[in-house]
TIMIPA-311023 format. One record per residue (C-alpha): residue in three letters; x, y, z. Coordinates in steps of 0.05 Angstrom, whole numbers, plus 32768, in hexadecimal, padded with zeros to 4 digits. Example, Ala and Ser with C-alpha at 12.3 -4.5 7.8 and 13.67 -1.06 7.14 Angstrom:
BEGIN
ALA80F67FA6809C;SER81117FEB808F;
REM end
This chain:
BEGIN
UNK88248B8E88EB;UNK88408BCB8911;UNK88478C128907;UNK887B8C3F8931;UNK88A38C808922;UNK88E98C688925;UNK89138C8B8956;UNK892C8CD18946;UNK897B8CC78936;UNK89AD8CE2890A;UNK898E8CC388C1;UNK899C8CD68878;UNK89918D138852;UNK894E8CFA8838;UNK89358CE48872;UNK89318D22888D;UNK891C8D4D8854;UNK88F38D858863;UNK889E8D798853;UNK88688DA1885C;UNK88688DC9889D;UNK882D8DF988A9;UNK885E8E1C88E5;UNK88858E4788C1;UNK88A68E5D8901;UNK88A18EA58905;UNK885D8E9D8932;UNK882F8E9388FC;UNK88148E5388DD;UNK87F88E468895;UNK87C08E258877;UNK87B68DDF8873;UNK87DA8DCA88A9;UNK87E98D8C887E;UNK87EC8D8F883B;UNK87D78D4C882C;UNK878D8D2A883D;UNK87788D31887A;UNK87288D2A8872;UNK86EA8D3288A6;UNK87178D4488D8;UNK87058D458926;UNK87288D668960;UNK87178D6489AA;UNK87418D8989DE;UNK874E8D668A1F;UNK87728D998A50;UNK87BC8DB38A2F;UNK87BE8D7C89F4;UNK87928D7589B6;UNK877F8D3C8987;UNK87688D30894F;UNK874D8CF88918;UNK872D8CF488D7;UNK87148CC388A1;UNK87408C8C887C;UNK87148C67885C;UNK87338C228840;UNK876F8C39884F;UNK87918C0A8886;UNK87A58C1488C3;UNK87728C4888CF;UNK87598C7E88F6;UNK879B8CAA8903;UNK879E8CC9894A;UNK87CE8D0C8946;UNK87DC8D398988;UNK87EC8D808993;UNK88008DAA89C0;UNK87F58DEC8994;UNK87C38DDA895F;UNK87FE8DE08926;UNK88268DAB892E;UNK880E8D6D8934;UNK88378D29893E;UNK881C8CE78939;UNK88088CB48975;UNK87E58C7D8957;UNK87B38C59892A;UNK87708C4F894E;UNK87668C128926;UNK879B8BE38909;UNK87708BC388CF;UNK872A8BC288C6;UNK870F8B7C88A7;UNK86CF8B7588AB;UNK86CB8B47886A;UNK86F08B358829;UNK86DD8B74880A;UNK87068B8C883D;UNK873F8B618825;UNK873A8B6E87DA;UNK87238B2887D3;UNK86E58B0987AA;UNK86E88B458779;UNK86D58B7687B4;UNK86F38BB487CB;UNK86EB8BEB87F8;UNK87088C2787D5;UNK86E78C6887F5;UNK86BE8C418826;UNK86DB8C23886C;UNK86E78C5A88A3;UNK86CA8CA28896;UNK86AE8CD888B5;UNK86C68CCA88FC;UNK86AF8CF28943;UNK86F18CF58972;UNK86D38D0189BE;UNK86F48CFA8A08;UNK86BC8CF58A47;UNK86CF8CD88A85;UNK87178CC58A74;UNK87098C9E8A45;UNK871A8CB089F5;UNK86E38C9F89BF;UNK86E28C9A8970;UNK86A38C8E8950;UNK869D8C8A8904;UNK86828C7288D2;UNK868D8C3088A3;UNK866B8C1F8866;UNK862A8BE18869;UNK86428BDE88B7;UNK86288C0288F5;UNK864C8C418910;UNK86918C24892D;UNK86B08C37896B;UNK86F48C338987;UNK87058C4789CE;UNK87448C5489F2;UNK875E8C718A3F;UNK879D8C848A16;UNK87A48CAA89DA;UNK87DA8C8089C6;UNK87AD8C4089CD;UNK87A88C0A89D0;UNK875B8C1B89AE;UNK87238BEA89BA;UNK86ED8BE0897E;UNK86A58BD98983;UNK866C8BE78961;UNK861E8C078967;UNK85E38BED8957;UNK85D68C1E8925;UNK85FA8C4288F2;UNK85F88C8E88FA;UNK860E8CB588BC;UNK863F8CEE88C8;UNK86338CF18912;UNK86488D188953;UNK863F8D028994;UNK86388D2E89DE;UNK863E8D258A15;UNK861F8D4E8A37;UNK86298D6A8A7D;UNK85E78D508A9A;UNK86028D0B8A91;UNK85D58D018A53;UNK85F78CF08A05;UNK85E48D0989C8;UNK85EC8CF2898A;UNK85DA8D14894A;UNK85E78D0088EE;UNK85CB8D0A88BA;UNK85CF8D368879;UNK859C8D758867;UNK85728D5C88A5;UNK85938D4B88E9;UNK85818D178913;UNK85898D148968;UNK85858CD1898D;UNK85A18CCD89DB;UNK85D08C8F89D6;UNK85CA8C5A8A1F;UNK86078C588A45;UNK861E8C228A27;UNK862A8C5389E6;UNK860D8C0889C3;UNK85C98C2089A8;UNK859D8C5D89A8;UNK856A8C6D89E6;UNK85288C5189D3;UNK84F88C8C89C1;UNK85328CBB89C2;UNK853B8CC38976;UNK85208CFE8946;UNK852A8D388919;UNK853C8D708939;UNK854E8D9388F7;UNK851D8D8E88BF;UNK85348D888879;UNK85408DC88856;UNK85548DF38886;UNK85958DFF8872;UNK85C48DC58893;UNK85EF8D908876;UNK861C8D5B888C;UNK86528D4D88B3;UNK863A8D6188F4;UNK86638D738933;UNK86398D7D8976;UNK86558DAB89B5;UNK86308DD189ED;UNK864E8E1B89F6;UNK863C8E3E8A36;UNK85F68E208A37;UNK85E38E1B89F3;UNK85F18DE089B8;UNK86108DF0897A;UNK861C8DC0893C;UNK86458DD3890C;UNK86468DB188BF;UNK864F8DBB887B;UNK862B8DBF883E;UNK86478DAE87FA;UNK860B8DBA87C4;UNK86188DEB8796;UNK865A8DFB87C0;UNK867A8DEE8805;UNK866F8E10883A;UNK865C8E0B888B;UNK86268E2388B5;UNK861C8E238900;UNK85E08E178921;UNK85CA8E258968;UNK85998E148999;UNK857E8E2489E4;UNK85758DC889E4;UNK85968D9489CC;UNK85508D8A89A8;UNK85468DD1898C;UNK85328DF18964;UNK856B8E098947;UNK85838E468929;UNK85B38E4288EF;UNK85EB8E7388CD;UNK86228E68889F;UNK86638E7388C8;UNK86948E658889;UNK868E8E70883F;UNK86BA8E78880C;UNK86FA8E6F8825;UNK872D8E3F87F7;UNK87688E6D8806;UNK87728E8487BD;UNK876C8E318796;UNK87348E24876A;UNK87158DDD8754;UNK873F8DBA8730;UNK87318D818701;UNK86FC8D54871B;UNK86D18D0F8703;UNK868B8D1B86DC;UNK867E8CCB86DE;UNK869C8C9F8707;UNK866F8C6186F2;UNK868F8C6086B2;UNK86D68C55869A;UNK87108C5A8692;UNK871D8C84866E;UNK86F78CAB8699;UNK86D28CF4868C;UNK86FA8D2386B2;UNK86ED8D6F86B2;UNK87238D9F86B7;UNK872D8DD886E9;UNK86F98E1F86DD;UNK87148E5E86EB;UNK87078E71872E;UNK86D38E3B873B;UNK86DB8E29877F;UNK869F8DF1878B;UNK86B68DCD87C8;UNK86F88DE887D5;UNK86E38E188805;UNK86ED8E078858;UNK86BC8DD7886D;UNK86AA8DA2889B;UNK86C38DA988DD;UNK86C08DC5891D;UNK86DB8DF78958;UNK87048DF9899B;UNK870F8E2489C9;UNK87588E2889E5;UNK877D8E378A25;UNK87818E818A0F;UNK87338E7E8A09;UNK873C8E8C89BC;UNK870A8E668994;UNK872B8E3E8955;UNK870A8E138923;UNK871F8DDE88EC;UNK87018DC588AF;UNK871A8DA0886B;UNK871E8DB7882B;UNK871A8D9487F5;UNK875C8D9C87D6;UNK87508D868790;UNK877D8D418781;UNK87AA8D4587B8;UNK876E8D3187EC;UNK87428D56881C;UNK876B8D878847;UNK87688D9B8894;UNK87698DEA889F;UNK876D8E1588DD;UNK87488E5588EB;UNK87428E828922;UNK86F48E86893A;UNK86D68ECF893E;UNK86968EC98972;UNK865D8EFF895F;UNK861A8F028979;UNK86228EB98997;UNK86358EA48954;UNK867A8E83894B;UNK86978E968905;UNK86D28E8388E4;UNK87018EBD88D2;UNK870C8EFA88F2;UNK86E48F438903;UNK86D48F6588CC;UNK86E08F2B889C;UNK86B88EE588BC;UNK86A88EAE8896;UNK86EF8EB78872;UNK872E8E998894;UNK87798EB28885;UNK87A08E8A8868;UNK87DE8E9C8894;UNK87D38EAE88E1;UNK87EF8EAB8925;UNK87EF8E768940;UNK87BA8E63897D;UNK87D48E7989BC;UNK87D58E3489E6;UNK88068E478A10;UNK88378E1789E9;UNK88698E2089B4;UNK887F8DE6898D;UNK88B38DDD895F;UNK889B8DD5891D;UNK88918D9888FE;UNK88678D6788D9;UNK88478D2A88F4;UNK88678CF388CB;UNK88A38CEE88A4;UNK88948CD48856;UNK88D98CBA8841;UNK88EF8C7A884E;UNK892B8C448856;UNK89068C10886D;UNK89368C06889D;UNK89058BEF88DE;UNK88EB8BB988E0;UNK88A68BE588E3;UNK88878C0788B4;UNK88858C5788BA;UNK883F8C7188D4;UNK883C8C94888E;UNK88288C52886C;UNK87E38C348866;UNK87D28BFA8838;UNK87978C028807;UNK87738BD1882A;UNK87818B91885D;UNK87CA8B74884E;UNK87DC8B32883E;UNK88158B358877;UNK883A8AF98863;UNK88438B17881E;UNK88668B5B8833;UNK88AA8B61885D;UNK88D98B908883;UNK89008B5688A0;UNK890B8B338863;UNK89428B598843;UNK89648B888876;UNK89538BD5885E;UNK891C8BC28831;UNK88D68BBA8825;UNK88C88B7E8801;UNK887D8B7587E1;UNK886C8B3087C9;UNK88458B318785;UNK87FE8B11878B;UNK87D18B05875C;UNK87AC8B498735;UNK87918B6386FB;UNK87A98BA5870B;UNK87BB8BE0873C;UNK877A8BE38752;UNK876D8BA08765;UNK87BB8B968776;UNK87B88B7A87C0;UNK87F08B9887ED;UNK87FF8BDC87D2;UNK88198C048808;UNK880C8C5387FB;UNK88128C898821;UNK87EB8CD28815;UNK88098CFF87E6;UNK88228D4387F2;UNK881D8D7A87D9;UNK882B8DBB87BB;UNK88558D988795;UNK88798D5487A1;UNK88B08D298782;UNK88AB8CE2879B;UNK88ED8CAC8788;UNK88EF8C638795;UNK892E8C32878D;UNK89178BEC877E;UNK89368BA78772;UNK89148B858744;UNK89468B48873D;UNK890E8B168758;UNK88D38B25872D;UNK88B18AED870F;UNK88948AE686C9;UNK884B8B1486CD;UNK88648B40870B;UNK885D8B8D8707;UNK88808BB5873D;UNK888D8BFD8746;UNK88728C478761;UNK88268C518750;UNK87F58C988759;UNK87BA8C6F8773;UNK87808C938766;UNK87468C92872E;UNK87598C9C8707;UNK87A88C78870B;UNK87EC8C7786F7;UNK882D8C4B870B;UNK88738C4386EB;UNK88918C0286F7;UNK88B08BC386D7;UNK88928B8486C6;UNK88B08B4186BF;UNK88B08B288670;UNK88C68AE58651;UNK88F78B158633;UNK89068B448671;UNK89028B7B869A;UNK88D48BB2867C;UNK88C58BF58699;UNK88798C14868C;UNK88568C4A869B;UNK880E8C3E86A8;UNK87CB8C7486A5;UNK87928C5086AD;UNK87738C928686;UNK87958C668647;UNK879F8C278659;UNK87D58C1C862C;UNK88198C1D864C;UNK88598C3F863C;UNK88968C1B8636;UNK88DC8C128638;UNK89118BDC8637;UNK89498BDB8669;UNK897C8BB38683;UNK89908B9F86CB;UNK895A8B968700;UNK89768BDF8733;UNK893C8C14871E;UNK89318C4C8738;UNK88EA8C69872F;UNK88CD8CA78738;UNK88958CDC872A;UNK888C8D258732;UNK88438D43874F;UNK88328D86874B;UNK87EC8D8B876E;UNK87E18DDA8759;UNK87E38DC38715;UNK87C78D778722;UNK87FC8D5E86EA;UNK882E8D2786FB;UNK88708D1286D3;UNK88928CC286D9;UNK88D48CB286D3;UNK88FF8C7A86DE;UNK894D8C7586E7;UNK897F8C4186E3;UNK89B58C568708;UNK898B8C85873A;UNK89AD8CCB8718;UNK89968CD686D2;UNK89488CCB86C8;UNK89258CBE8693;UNK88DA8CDB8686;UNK88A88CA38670;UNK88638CAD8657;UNK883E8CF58656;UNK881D8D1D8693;UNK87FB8D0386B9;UNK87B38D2886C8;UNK87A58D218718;UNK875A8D228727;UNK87308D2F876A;UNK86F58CF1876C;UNK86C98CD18797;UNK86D18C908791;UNK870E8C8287C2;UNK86F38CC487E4;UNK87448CCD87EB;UNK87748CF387CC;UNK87B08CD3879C;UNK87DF8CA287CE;UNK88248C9787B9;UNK88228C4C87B3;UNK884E8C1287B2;UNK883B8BCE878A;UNK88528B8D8770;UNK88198B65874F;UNK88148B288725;UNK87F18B2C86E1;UNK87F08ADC86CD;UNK87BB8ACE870A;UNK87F88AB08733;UNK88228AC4876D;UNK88608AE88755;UNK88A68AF2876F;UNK88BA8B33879D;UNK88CE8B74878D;UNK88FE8BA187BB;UNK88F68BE487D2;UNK892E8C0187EA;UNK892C8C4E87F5;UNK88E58C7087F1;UNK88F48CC587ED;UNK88C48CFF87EB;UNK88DF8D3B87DD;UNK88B78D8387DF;UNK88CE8DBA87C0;UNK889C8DE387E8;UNK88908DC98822;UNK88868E138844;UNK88458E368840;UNK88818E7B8847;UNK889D8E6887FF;UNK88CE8E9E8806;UNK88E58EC38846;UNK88C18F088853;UNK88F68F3C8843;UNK88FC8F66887D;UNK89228FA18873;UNK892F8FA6882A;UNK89008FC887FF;UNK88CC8FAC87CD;UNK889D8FBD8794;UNK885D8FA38797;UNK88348F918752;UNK87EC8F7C8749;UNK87DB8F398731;UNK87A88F488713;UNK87BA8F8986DE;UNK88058F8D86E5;UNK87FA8FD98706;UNK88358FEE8744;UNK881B90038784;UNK883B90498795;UNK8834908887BE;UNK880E90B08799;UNK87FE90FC87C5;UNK87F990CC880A;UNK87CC909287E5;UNK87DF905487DE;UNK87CB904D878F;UNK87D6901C8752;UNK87F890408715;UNK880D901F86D5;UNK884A8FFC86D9;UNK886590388698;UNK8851907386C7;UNK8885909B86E1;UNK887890878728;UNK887C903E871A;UNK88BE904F8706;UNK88D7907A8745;UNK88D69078878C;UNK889690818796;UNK888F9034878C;UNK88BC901D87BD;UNK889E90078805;UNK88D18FEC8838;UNK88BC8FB18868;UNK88B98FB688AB;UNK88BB8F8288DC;UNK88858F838906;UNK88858F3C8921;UNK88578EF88916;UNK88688F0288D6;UNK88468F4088C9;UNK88648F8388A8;UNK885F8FC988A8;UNK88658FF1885B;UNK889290328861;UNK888E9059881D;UNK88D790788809;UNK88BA90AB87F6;UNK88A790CB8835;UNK88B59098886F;UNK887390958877;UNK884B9051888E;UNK8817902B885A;UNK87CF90398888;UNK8794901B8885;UNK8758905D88A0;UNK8714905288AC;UNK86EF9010888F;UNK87279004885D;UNK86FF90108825;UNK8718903487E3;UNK8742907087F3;UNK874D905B8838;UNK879090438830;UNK87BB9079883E;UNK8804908D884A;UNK881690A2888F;UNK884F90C488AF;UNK8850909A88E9;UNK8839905088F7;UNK87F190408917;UNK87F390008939;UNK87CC8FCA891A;UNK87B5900288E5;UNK87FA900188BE;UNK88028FB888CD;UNK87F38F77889C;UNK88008F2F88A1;UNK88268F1B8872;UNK88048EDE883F;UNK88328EB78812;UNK87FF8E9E87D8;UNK88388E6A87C3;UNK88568E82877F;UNK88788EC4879F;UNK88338EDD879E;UNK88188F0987DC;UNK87D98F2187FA;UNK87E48F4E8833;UNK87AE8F48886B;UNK879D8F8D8892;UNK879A8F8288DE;UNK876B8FBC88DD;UNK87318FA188B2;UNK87488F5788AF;UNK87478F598867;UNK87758F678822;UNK879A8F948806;UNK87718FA487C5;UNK87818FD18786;UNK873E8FC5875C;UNK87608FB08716;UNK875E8FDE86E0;UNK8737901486F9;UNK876290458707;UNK874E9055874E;UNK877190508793;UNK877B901A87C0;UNK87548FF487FB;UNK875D8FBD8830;UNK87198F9E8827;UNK871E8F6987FE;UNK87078F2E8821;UNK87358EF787FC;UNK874D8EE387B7;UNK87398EBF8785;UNK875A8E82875D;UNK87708EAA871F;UNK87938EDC874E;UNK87778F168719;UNK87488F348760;UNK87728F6A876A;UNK878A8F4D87B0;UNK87CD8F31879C;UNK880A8F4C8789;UNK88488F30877E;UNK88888F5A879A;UNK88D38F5F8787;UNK89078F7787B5;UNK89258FAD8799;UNK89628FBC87C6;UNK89708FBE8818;
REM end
């Protein structure tokens, strides 16, 4: 089994559809950088170029290893590890499985020239895989010891350090060998209850060790902690907190032991739980700007990887930015590397099937049966033998790939000709709970169903010929999906109701688009064909709509309908019936200021929206001319036409305090699910 990028050539429309891109090519960059699961991540710099890995669990082949050149855009070199078997578990075979266990939690490291990736795998000691390449090829090993969540250093007196744990963190020097720990060397060198969590990463700054890691209980966040020796003690702050960039928790498990149907809870206003930033770690770049990552945990669509820029303070690194840390923006500029990359995304998600290798988009949900799948078989297609299941779960030889979001409308073409009596074949949301629209093979037929294992009872439909096309439509803001199925790929027709997405740990992923063919009747079935496998985004920009330079706008609050206007050289929110929501006094032209950030010039006077003293209420004022970084503010797209607008003076929002009548400020230090804050607005161009 292989997986290669095919060569970059001239290749249909759909092939080259646009997906999520967190460049949006004006100099700034928006949050996540991708918009599908990307979960524990780790980074390490080594001279111009970065890398960077993160868990998989069963998910096979495993281990992704991206590189950068700008911290944006990432493309992909290769998979650390092509299949992890370390049983029949691992092959879906004696009733086993390894959903949400396998590879997690990994620690990426160079030393020496020589790359490292430790991490962790479930009932196993902690696995390593080394390289002298990036690309590979990757050699496996494995401790002597399992180490949960850990980070190793190594540090510059030729000793190495590794630390895990959760609530209390554990230090052990590892031999040079990196096989075992150093007798004697091992203890807690931060007690329990002092304020740390999990997912450790380890670094010594200018003398001194910091570990950063997250906490999750009652909500997400990260702390920092920092210490004179590697031993301690350690001191501890929180260097992020709150940040989820405007999303909420959205509908979640309450039991996973029991079901289906399963007890699932739908979203709570403005919960946030463990959306906000966590888990992750800092670099410093060429620039000497300080930048850290962390996940998110974006609800069903997976965990997500976010970048922020790293504010230092008191020889504390903070996420976020002076006068607002532990918050990160949503939209920035991008790191100053030194290099500017074109924008792109590190794997294309459509396929033809045309290679005779499988994009490096694809993972199987656990250890293929190769002799049962083929690119070679049938020229342009994937062909998936049907084996022996009870259902999707247990189906051997689904081949998914991570879904995408905002939104998402995936499409495959299949033959079906050769399906044998008890095979199902088709386009599954594999998850827990799931859903698939396929056909099965009847005495009588070809049948199409729709499947939620929320039911159990499928939806069906007759048809006629064996050419289906198959499709459903995911929108991960709302966490509903739609199926439909089409006979002569044009005019589709809806089967079965919505679809409820859900965030669980059980797979400890996010849905997968997924591929199947199964048998039913305990015997191995005929084939299915997949010709054409197309994801297309409707957003796949985190700038929805292009900032209108030049033409004037109105700007209205979210969260009480009032118009910002010039009111006597304030900038104030009146209701949208008064008189001066109705004049000029409402209209603000946008200026271009560059990096995507604007400059507000009222009509009414010429005069430049200004942020004066600590941005607090009254503080924004109108002036006649511009102030530099005063009268400028980044501009955020929320998604939905929505906008916060980010002061480069205070580092925080625009903010008209909803229905109270009073005047504005730019010190609001985010938004909140709902939107109803006070910090967005939504605009309308008025005229150039």
């Amino acid at each position: 089994m292989s997986f290669a990028q095919k060569p970059a050539a001239p290749q249909p429309d759909f092939l080259t559809a646009p997906t999520w891109t967190a460049d949006n090519g004006n100099g700034t960059f928006t949050n996540p950088l991708f918009f599908d699961e990307f979960s524990d991540p780790d980074m390490i710099r080594v001279g111009d170029d970065y890398y960077l890995t993160g868990t998989t669990m069963h998910a096979m082949p495993g281990l992704p290893v991206l590189h950068s050149r700008d911290l944006v855009n990432w493309e992909f070199l290769t998979y650390a590890v092509d299949r992890l078997d370390l049983g029949p578990e691992f092959r879906l075979e004696n009733g086993g499985n390894i959903y949400g266990q396998g590879i997690w939690a990994p620690c990426f490291r160079y030393h020496n020239g020589k790359y490292y990736i430790f991490s962790n795998v479930n009932r196993r000691n902690t696995q390593l895989f080394t390289a002298d390449n990036p690309k590979g090829p990757w050699k496996h090993g494995e401790l002597r010891k399992s180490f949960h969540d850990l980070s190793v250093l190594f540090d510059d007196d030729g000793k190495t350090y590794v630390i895990w744990g959760y609530d209390e963190v554990h230090l052990a020097e590892l031999n040079d060998s990196l096989t075992d720990v150093v007798p004697g060397s091992e203890q807690v060198i931060v007690p329990k209850g002092s304020g740390a969590g999990e997912g450790s990463h380890f670094y010594k700054i200018d003398g001194k060790y910091y570990i950063t890691n997250t906490n999750y209980d009652p909500v997400c966040y990260q702390v920092c902690l920092r210490a004179n020796k590697p031993r301690g003690p350690y001191e501890i702050t929180v260097m992020s907190a709150k940040e989820s960039f405007g999303f909420g928790t959205g509908w979640r498990h309450t039991d996973l032991r029991n079901g289906p149907p399963f007890k699932l809870t739908p979203p709570v206003p403005n919960f946030l739980g463990a959306m906000p930033i966590h888990q992750g770690g800092i670099v410093q770049i060429q620039s000497g700007e300080w930048w850290g990552w962390s996940m998110m945990d974006g609800n069903s669509v997976g965990r997500l990887i976010c970048l922020s820029p790293v504010t230092w303070q008191n020889g504390w690194p903070y996420f976020g930015l002076p006068g607002n840390l532990t918050r990160s923006p949503q939209t920035w500029v991008k790191p100053n590397t030194g290099f500017v990359s074109t924008p792109h995304a590190p794997y294309r998600r459509s396929d033809d099937f045309a290679m005779p290798t499988l994009q490096p988009v694809w993972q199987w949900n656990h250890v293929p049966v190769d002799k049962k799948w083929s690119l070679t078989a049938r020229k342009g297609y994937l062909r998936l033998n049907a084996l022996p299941a009870k259902d999707l779960w247990t189906a051997k030889n689904t081949l998914t790939q991570r879904a995408i979001g905002p939104e998402s409308v995936v499409t495959t073409e299949t033959d079906l000709s050769k399906l044998k009596n008890g095979d199902v074949a088709g386009l599954a949301l594999l998850n827990l709970p799931y859903a698939w629209i396929g056909v099965a093979k009847k005495a009588d037929g070809l049948e199409i169903q729709q499947y939620d294992q929320q039911s159990g009872k499928p939806v069906t439909a007759k048809i006629n010929g064996t050419q289906v096309w198959l499709r459903v439509s995911c929108n991960f803001e709302t966490e509903k999906a739609f199926f439909s199925y089409s006979t002569d790929g044009s005019n589709y027709t809806p089967l079965g109701t919505e679809f409820i997405m859900a965030f669980q740990l059980r797979t400890f992923q996010g849905v997968r688009y997924g591929l199947f063919n199964f048998n039913t009747l305990d015997a191995e079935g005929g084939y299915a064909d997949f010709n054409t496998f197309v994801v297309n985004e409707p957003r796949p920009r985190g700038l929805t709509k292009p900032i209108p330079y030049g033409w004037l706008i109105t700007l209205t609050s979210m969260a009480d309908s009032t118009v910002l206007v010039n009111w006597k050289g304030f900038v104030r929110p009146v209701r949208a019936g008064d008189k001066l929501a109705q004049n000029n006094a409402r209209l603000f032209r946008v200026i271009d200021k560059g990096n995507g950030r604007v400059a507000l010039q009222s009509v009414v006077d010429n005069g430049f929206v200004t942020v004066k003293g600590i941005g607090v209420m009254a503080e924004v004022r109108i002036e006649k001319e511009e102030k530099g970084e005063a009268s400028q503010f980044q501009w955020q797209d929320m998604y939905h036409g929505e906008l916060m607008l980010h002061s480069l003076y205070t580092h925080r929002y625009l903010f008209a305090d909803p229905h109270a009548g009073s005047l504005c400020s730019a010190d609001a230090p985010g938004t909140q699910p709902d939107r109803k804050d006070g910090a967005c607005f939504s605009w309308t161009i008025v005229e150039q």
